[in-house]
C-alpha beads as a LAMMPS data file, in Angstrom:
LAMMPS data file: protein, C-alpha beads

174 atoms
173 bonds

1 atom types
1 bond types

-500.0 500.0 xlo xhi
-500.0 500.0 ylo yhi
-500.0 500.0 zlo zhi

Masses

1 110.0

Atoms # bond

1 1 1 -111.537 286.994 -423.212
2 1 1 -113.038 284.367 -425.433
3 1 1 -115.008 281.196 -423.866
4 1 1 -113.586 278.595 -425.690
5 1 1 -113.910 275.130 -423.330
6 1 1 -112.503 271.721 -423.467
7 1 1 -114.873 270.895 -426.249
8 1 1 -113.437 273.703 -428.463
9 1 1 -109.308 272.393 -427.601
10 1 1 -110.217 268.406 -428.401
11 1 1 -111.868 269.428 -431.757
12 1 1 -109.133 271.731 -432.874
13 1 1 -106.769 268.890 -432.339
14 1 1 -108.492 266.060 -434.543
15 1 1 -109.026 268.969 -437.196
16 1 1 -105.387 269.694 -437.482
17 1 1 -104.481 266.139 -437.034
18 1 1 -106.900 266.077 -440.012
19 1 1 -105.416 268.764 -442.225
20 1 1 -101.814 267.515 -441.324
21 1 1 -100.981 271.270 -441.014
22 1 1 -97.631 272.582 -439.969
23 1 1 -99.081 274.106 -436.558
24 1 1 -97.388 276.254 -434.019
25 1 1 -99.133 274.707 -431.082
26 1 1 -102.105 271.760 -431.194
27 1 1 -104.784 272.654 -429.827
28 1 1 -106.057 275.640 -428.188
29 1 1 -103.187 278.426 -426.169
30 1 1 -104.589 279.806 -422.630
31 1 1 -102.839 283.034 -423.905
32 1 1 -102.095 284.093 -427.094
33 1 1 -102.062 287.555 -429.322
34 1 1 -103.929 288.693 -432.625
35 1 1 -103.373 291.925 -434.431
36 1 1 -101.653 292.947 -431.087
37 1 1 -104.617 291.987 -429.164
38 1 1 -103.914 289.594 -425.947
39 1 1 -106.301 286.895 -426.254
40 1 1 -107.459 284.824 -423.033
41 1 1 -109.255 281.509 -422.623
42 1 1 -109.769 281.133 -418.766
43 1 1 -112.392 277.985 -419.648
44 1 1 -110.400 275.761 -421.803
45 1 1 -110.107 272.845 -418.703
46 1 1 -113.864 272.575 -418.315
47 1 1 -116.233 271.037 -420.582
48 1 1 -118.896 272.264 -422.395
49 1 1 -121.180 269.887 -420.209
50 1 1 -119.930 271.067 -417.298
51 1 1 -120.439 275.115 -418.419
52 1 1 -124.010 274.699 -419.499
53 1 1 -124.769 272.525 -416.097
54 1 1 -123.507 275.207 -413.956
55 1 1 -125.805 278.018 -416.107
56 1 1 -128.592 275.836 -415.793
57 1 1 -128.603 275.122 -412.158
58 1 1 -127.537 279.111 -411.630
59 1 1 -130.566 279.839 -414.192
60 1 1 -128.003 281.574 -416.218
61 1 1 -129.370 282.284 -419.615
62 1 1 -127.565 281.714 -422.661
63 1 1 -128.034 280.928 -426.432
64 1 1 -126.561 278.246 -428.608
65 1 1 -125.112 279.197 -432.245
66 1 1 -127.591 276.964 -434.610
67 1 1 -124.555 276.854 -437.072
68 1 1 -122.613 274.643 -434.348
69 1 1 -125.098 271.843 -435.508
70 1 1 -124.833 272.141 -439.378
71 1 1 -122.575 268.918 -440.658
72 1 1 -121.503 271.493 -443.665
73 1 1 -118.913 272.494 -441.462
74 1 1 -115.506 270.067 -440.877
75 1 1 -115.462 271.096 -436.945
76 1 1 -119.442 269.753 -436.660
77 1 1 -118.888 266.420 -438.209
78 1 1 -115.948 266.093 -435.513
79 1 1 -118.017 267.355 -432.544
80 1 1 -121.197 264.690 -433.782
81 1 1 -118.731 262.215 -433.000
82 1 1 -117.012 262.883 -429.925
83 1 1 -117.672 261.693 -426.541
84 1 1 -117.007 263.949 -423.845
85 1 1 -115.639 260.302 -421.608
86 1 1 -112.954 260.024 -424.019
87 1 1 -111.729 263.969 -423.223
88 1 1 -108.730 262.620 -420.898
89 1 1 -107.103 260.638 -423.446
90 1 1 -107.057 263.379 -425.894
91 1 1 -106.168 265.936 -423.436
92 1 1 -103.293 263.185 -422.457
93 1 1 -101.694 263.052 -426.298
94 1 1 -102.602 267.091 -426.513
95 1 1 -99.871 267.541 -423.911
96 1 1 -97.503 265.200 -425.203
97 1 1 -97.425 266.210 -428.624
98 1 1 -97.331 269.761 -427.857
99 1 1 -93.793 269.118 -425.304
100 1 1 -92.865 267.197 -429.146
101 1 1 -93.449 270.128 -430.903
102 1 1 -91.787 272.836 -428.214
103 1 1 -88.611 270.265 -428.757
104 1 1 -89.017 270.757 -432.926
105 1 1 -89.471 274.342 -433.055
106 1 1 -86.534 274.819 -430.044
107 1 1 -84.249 272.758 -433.107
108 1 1 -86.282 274.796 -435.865
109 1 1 -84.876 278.192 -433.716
110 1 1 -81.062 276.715 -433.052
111 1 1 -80.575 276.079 -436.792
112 1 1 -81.810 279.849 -437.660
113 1 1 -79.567 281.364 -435.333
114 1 1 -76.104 279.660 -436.529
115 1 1 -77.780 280.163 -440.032
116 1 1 -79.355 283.737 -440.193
117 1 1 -77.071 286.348 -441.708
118 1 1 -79.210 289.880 -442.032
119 1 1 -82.443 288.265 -442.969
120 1 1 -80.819 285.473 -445.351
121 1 1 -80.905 281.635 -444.265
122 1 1 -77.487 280.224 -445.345
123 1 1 -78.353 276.348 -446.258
124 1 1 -75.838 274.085 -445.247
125 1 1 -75.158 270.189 -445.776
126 1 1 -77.349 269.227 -441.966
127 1 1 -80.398 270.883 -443.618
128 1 1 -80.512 267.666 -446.265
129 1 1 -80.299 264.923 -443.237
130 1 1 -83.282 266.525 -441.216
131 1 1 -86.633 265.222 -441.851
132 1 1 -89.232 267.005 -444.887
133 1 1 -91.072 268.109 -441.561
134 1 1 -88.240 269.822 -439.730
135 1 1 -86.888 271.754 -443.036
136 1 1 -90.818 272.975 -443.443
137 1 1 -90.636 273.860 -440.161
138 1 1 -87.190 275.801 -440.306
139 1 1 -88.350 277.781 -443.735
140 1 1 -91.720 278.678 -441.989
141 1 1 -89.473 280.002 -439.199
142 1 1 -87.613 281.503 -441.424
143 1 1 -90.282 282.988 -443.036
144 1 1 -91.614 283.925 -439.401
145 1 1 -88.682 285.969 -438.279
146 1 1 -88.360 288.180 -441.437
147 1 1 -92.407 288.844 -441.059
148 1 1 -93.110 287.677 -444.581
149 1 1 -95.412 284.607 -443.513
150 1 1 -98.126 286.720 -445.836
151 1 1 -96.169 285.224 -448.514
152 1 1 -97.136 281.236 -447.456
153 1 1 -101.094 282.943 -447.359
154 1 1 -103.624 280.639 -448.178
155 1 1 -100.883 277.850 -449.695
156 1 1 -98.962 277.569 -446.386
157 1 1 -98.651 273.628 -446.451
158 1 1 -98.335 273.391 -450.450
159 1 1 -95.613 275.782 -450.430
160 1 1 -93.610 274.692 -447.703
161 1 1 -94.003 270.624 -448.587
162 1 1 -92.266 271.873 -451.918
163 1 1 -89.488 273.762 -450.589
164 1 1 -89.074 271.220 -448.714
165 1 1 -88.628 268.709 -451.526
166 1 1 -86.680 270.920 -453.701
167 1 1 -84.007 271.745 -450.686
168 1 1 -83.728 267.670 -449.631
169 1 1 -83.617 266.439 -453.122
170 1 1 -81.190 269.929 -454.898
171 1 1 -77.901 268.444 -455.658
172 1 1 -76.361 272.221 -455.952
173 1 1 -73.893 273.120 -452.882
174 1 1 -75.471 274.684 -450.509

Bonds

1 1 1 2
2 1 2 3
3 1 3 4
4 1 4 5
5 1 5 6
6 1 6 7
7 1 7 8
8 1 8 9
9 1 9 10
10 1 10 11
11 1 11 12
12 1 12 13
13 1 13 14
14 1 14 15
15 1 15 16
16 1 16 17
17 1 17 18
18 1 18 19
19 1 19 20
20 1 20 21
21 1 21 22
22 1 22 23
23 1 23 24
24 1 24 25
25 1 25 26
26 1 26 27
27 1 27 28
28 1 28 29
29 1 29 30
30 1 30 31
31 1 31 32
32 1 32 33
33 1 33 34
34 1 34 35
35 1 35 36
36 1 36 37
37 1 37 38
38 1 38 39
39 1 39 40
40 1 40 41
41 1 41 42
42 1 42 43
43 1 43 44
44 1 44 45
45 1 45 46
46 1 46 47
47 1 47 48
48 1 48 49
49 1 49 50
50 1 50 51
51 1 51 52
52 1 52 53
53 1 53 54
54 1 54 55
55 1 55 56
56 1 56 57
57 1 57 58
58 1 58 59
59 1 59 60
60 1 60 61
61 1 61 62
62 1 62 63
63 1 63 64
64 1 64 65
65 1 65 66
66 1 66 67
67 1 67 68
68 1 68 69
69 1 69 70
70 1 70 71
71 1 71 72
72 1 72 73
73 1 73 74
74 1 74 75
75 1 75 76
76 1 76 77
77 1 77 78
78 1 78 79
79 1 79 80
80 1 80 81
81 1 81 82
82 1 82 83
83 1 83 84
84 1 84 85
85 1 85 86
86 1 86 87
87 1 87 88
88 1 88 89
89 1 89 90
90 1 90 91
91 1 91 92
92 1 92 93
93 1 93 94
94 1 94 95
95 1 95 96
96 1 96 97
97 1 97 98
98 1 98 99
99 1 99 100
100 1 100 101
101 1 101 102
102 1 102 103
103 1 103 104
104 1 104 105
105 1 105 106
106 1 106 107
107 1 107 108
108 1 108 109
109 1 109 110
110 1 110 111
111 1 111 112
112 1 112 113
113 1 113 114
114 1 114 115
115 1 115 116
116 1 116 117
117 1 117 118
118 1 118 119
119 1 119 120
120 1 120 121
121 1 121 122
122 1 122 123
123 1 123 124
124 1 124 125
125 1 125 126
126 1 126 127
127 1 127 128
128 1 128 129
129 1 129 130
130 1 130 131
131 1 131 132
132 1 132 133
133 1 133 134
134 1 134 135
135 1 135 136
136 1 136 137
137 1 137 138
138 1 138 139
139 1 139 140
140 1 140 141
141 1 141 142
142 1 142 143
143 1 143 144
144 1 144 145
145 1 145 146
146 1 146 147
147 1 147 148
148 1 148 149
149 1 149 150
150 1 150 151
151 1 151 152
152 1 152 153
153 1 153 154
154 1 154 155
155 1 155 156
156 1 156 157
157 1 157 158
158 1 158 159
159 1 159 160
160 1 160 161
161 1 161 162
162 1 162 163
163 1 163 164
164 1 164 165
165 1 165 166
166 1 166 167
167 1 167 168
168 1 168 169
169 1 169 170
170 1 170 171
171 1 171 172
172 1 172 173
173 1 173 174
């Protein structure tokens, strides 16, 4: 169980706003996995207000991470400048652009199953009509199925904005 709060979900949004990465979900999941672990956030709809009010008035005691405050760090810079009144409305376009995304990825998943033939993605004259964004989000798919995202490591956007280019723009038969 990890205590991430409201706080923690708005600022993950504006940073991947931000980084205009190709994201899976925006914001923070309730419920998600790493290295086969099952991670859960049971505090993600209250506020970090909220959280330290209730340890306060229970004389709960707790400690605060000193590096949370150092503007060397993208994620501080954010939280300096967010109001916790202004929560709803990013909670508000959190939801909607996440019921966006569930559509994209859905379309993403159609086109890989009439295109996957034993772990080969057979291109076919629809791919060049979609959107740069929808064929990066198709080859990450892609890429996601056959468990070789290691291969996108540390250049995940770079790489997949030029395969995108080079599959919209290749005047080969696909």
């Amino acid at each position: 169980m990890i205590a991430h709060n409201q706080n923690d979900v708005v600022e993950t949004y504006l940073m991947q706003l931000q980084r205009q990465n190709l994201i899976q979900y925006w914001g923070i999941k309730p419920i998600s996995s790493y290295k086969k672990m099952l991670v859960v956030r049971p505090i993600l709809d209250f506020k970090k207000s909220e959280i330290l009010k209730i340890l306060n008035d229970q004389k709960i005691a707790y400690v605060f991470d000193l590096t949370n405050f150092d503007e060397k760090y993208q994620r501080n810079k954010i939280r300096k400048n967010l109001a916790e009144k202004d929560f709803a409305k990013y909670i508000k376009q959190i939801f909607e652009a996440n019921q966006v995304l569930e559509q994209e990825i859905k379309q993403a998943n159609i086109y890989l199953e009439k295109n996957l033939f034993d772990q080969e993605l057979a291109l076919d004259q629809q791919l060049k009509k979609m959107t740069s964004e929808m064929i990066q989000r198709i080859v990450y798919q892609y890429f996601e199925k056959i468990n070789k995202t290691d291969l996108l490591q540390g250049r995940k956007k770079q790489t997949l904005v030029e395969i995108s280019k080079r599959l919209k723009t290749a005047n080969k038969v696909f």
